[in-house]
C-alpha positions in Angstrom: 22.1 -12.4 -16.4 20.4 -13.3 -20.0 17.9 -10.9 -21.8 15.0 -12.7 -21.7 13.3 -12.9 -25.1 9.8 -13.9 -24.7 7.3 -15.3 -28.1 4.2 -13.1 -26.9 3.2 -11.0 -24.0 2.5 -12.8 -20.6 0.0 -11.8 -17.5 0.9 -13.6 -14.1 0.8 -12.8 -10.2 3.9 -13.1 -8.5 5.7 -12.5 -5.0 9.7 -10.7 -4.5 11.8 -11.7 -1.6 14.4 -10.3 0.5 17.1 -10.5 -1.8 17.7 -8.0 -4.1 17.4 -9.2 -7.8 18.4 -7.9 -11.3 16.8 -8.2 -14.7 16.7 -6.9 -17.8 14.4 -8.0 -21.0 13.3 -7.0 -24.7 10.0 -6.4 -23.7 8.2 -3.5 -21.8 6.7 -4.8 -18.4 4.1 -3.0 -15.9 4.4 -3.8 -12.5 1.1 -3.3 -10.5 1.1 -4.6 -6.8 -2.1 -6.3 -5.5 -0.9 -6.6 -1.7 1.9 -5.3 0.4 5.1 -3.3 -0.7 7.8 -3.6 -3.6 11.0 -1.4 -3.3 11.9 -1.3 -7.0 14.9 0.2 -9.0 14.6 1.5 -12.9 17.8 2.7 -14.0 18.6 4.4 -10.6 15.8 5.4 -9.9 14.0 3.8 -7.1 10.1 3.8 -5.4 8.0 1.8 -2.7 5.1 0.4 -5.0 1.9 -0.5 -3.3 -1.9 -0.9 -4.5 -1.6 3.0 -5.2 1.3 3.4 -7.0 2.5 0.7 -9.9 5.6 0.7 -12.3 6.4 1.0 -16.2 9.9 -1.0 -17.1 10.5 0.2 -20.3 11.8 -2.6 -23.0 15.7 -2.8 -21.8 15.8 -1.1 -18.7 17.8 -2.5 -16.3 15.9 -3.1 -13.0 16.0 -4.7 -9.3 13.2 -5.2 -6.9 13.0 -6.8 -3.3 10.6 -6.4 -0.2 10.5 -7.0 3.3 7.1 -7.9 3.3 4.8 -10.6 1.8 3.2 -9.5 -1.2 2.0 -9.9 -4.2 1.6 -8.3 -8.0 0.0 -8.5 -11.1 3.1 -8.4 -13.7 2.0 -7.6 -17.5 4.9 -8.2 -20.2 3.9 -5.6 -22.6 4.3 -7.0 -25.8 5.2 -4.8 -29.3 1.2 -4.4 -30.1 0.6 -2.4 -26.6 3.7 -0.5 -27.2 2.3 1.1 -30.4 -0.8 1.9 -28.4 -1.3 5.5 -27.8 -1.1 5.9 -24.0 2.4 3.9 -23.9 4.5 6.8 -25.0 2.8 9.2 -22.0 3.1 5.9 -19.3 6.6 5.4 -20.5 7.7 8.8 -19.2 6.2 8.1 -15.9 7.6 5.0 -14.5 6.0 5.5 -11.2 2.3 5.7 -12.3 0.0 6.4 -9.7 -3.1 3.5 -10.0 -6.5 5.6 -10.3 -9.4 3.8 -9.0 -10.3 2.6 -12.4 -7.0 0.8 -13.2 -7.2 -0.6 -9.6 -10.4 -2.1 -10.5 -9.5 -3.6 -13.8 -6.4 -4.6 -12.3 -8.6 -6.9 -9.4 -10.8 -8.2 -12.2 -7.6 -9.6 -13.9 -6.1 -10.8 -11.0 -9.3 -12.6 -9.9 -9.7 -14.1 -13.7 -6.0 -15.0 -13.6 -6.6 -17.0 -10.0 -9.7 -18.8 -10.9 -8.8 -19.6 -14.3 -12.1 -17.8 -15.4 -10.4 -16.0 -18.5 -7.4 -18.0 -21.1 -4.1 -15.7 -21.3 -5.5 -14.6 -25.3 -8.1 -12.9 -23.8 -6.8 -11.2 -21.0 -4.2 -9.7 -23.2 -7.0 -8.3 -25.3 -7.8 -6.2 -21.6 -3.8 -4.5 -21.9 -5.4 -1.8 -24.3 -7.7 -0.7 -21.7 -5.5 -1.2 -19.0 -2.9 1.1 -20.5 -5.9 3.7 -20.8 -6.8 3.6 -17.5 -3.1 4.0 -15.8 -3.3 7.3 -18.1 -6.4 8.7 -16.6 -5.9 11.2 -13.2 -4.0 9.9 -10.3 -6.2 8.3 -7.5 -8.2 11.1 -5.7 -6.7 12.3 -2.2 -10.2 10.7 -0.4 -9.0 8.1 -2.2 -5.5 7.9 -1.2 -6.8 8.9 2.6 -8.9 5.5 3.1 -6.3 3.3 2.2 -3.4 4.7 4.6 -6.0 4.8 7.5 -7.2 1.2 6.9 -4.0 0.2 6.5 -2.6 2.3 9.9 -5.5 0.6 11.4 -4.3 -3.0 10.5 -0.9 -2.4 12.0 -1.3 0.1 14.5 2.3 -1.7 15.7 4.1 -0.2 13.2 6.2 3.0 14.4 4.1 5.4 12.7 5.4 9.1 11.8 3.9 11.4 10.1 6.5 11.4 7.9 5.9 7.8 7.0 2.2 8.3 6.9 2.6 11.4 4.4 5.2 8.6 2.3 2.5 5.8 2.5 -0.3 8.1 0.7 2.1 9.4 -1.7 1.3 13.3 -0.4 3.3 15.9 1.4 3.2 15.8 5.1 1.2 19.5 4.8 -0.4 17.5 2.2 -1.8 15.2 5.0 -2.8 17.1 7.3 -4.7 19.5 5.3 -6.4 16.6 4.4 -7.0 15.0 7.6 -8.4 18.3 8.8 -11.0 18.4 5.6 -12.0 15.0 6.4 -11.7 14.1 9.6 -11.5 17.5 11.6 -8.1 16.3 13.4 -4.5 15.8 12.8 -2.5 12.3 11.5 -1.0 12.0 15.2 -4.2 12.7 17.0 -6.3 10.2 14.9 -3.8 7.4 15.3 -3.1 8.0 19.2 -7.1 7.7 19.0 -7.1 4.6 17.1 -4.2 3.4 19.1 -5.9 4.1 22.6 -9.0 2.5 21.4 -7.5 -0.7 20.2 -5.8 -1.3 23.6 -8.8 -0.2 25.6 -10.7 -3.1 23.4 -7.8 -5.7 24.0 -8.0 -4.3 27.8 -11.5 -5.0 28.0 -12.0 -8.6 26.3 -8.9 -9.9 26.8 -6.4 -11.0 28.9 -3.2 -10.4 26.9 -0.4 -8.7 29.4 -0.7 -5.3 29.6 3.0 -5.2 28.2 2.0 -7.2 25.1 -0.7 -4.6 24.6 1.2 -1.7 24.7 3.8 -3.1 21.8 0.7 -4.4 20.2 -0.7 -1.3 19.8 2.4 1.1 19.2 3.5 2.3 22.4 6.4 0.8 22.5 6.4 -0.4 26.2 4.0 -0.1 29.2 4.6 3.2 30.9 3.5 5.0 27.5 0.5 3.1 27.1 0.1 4.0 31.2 0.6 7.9 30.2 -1.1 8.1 27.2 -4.4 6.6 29.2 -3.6 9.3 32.0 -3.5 11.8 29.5 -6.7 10.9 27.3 -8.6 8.7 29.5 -7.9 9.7 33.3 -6.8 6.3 33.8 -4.4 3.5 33.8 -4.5 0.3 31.3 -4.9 -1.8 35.5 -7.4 0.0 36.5 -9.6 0.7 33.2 -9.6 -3.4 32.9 -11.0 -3.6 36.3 -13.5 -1.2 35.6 -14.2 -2.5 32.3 -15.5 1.1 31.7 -16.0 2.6 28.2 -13.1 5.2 26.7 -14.1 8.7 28.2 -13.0 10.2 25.0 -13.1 8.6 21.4 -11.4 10.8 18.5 -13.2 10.7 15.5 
């Protein structure tokens, strides 16, 4: 493939497929996801970015992205100007930069000018100074890290969940996690998703009439009978006769 050899710096949004793809270019280029998941390669080195964690492709490097997902990214082409800027050399050592809460909100400011047109490329560039200082500034705070896996848990409480995967998705040890969930929650990562997961299906149970089935895989227990004995368990009940009832959970988890 050609080194690409752009005339100035460039700001744009865009999406990767399921293919794997290659590049390589002149330029220096930060990769900062807006929505979903990127697996990206540097130079053999690989990492799942997401709204918390971006990527620095230094001027050369050879690099390959894909994701299984839909997403969506805010890509800067770092032109020779930001390169001379002070907090390059420090982000060019880290090419897995977490996104503090700063960057992030700099980062939605640009994406928002970039979609409604508000803001010409010449002056959005001028914003790659202060972008550059934010990504320097301390990682995203734990709390911080915390409310965006639950939300996200939350929004797909179908996915097959582990704690491992939950400890991966905040970018923290698993002890990490549950020290934290502890803190802030006063439970544990599997008790506040089987609580989240009971919940959901108790409110499908209730105001729907989606087959029980359906709302057991829609809710991440897999099949029927666990839904069945994780309501026995927590609840006293079964997912039949709760939507008779149409009672309330006994229990909620906080």
């Amino acid at each position: 493939m050609p080194i690409i050899h752009p005339t100035f710096a460039d700001i744009d949004i865009r999406s990767y497929g399921e293919r794997w793809t290659a590049d390589q270019h002149t330029f220096a280029q930060l990769v900062l996801p807006l929505s979903g998941e990127v697996e990206l390669d540097i130079e053999g080195r690989g990492h799942r970015l997401n709204p918390l964690k971006g990527a620095v492709v230094v001027a050369g490097a050879w690099h390959s992205q894909h994701s299984a997902v839909e997403n969506h990214s805010l890509i800067v082409d770092v032109d020779q100007a930001a390169v001379c800027h002070p907090s390059w050399e420090h982000l060019a050592h880290r090419p897995f930069p977490d996104i503090s809460p700063a960057a992030r909100k700099l980062v939605e400011f640009m994406q928002l000018s970039i979609s409604g047109r508000a803001a010409p490329p010449s002056l959005l560039q001028g914003w790659v100074p202060l972008l550059l200082d934010t990504l320097t500034l301390e990682p995203a705070r734990l709390q911080s890290r915390l409310k965006a896996l639950l939300a996200h848990a939350e929004a797909q409480l179908a996915l097959p969940w582990t704690t491992e995967s939950m400890a991966q998705f905040a970018h923290m040890s698993v002890s990490r996690l549950h020290a934290l969930f502890q803190d802030e929650l006063k439970t544990s990562p599997r008790a506040w998703l089987l609580s989240r997961r009971l919940n959901r299906a108790c409110e499908l149970l209730r105001h729907t009439s989606q087959p029980i089935a359906d709302i057991a895989l829609g809710t991440g227990f897999g099949d029927q009978s666990a839904l069945t004995r994780a309501m026995r368990i927590q609840l006293d009940t079964t997912p039949a006769a709760y939507r008779r009832q149409g009672q309330e959970p006994a229990t909620k988890i906080q």
